[in-house]
C-alpha positions in Angstrom: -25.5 5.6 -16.7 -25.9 6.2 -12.7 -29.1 7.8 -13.4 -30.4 4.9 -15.9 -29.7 3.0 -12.7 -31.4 4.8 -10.8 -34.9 5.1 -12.7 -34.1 1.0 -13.4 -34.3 0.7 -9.3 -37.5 3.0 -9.0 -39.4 0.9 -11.8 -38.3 -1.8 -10.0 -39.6 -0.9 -6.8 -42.9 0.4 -7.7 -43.7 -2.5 -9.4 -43.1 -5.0 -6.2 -44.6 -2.7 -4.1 -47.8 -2.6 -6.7 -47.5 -6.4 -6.5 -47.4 -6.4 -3.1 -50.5 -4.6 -2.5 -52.5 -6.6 -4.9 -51.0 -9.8 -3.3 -52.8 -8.3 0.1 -55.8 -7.1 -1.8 -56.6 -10.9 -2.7 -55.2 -12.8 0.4 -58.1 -10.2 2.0 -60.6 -11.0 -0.7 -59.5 -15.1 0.0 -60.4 -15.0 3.9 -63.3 -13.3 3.4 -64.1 -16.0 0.9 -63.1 -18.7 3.5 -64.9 -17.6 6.4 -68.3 -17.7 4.2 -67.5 -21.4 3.2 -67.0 -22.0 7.2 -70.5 -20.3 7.8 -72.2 -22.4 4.9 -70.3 -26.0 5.9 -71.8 -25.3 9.5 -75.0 -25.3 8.4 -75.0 -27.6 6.3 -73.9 -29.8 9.4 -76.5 -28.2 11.3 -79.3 -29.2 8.9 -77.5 -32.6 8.2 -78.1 -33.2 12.2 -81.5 -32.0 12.4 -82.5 -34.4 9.5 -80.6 -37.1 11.1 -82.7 -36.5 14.4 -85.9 -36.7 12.6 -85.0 -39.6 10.4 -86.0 -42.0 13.6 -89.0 -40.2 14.8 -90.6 -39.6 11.7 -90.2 -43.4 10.5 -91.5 -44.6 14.1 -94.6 -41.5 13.8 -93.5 -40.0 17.2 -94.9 -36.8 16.9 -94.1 -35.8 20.7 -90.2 -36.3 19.4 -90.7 -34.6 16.2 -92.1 -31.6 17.9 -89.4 -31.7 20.5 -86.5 -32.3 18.2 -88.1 -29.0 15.9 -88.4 -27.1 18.8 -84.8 -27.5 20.1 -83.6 -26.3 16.2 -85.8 -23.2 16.1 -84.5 -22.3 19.6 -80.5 -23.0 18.9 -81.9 -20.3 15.4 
């Protein structure tokens, strides 16, 4: 019976440690997935600015502000 015991605990403790390398596999796989979201909602808020300069300039038709508000975003690129 000892040995039935035995094989029970080393089923046992394959099996969490299988778990607990999948768990890291996907909290890995979740980060990853996370920092990408970061990257796109910055530039999203990037280009949301830049529209939000231009909105004025471009209704007004001050080119010398257009071109100056372009120029800054293709430098900060």
């Amino acid at each position: 019976m000892g040995s039935m015991k035995r094989i029970s605990d080393r089923v046992k403790h394959t099996a969490a440690r299988s778990a607990t390398i999948d768990l890291r596999r996907r909290v890995a796989a979740l980060e990853a997935e996370v920092q990408e979201a970061r990257a796109l909602n910055l530039r999203v808020a990037e280009l949301t600015d830049l529209v939000t300069e231009l909105m004025v300039p471009l209704a007004t038709g001050d080119e010398e502000r257009i071109k100056a508000t372009l120029a800054k975003y293709h430098e900060g690129i």
